[in-house]
C-alpha positions in Angstrom: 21.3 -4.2 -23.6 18.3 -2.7 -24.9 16.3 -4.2 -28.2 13.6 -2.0 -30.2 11.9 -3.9 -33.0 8.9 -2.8 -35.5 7.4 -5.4 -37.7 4.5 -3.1 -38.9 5.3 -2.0 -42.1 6.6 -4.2 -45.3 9.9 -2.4 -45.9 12.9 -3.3 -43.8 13.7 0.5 -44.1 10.6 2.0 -42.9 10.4 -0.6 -39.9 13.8 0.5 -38.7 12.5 4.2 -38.8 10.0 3.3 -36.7 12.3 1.8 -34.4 14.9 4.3 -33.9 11.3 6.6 -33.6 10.5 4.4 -30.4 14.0 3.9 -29.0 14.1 7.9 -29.0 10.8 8.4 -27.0 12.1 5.5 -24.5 15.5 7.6 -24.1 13.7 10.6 -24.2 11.0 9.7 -21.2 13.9 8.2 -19.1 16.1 11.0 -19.1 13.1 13.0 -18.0 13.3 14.2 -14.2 10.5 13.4 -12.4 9.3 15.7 -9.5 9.9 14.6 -6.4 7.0 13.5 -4.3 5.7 15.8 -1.8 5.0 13.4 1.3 1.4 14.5 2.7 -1.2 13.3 5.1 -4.4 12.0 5.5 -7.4 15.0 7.0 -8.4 13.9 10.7 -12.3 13.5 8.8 -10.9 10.7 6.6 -8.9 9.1 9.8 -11.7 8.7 11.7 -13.8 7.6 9.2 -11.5 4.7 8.1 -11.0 4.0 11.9 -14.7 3.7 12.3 -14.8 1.5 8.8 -12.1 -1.2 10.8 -14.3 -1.1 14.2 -17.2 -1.8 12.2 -15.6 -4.7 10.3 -14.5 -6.0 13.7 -17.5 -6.0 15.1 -19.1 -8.1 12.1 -16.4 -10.1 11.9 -17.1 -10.9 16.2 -20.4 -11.1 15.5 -20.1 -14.2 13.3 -18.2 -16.3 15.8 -20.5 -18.6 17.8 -21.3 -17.6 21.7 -19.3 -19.0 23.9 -21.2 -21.9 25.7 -21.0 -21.5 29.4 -22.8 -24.3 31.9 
């Protein structure tokens, strides 16, 4: 069930027009095909630097703790 309503003009008539309008765009995009998605990977630069990013986080992260007390 799909509802398309227009309230932005005064006559019943012209609002209707404007639905039908809208409900053909909406059939119109969804019978669209998209392009499939070409699966692709990250360069070995932008690995590394989010790899270095994460040890750097870790190390703030340990860095906050408190020492470990040892008698």
């Amino acid at each position: 069930m799909l509802r398309v309503t227009a309230q932005k003009h005064r006559s019943q008539w012209r609002n209707r027009q404007e639905a039908l309008a809208r409900l053909a765009v909406l059939l119109a995009r969804a019978l669209t095909e998209r392009k499939p998605r070409r699966p692709t990977r990250p360069s070995k630069a932008a690995e590394s630097r989010r790899l270095e990013g994460k040890r750097r986080r870790g190390m703030v992260k340990q860095q906050r703790s408190r020492p470990d007390h040892e008698d």
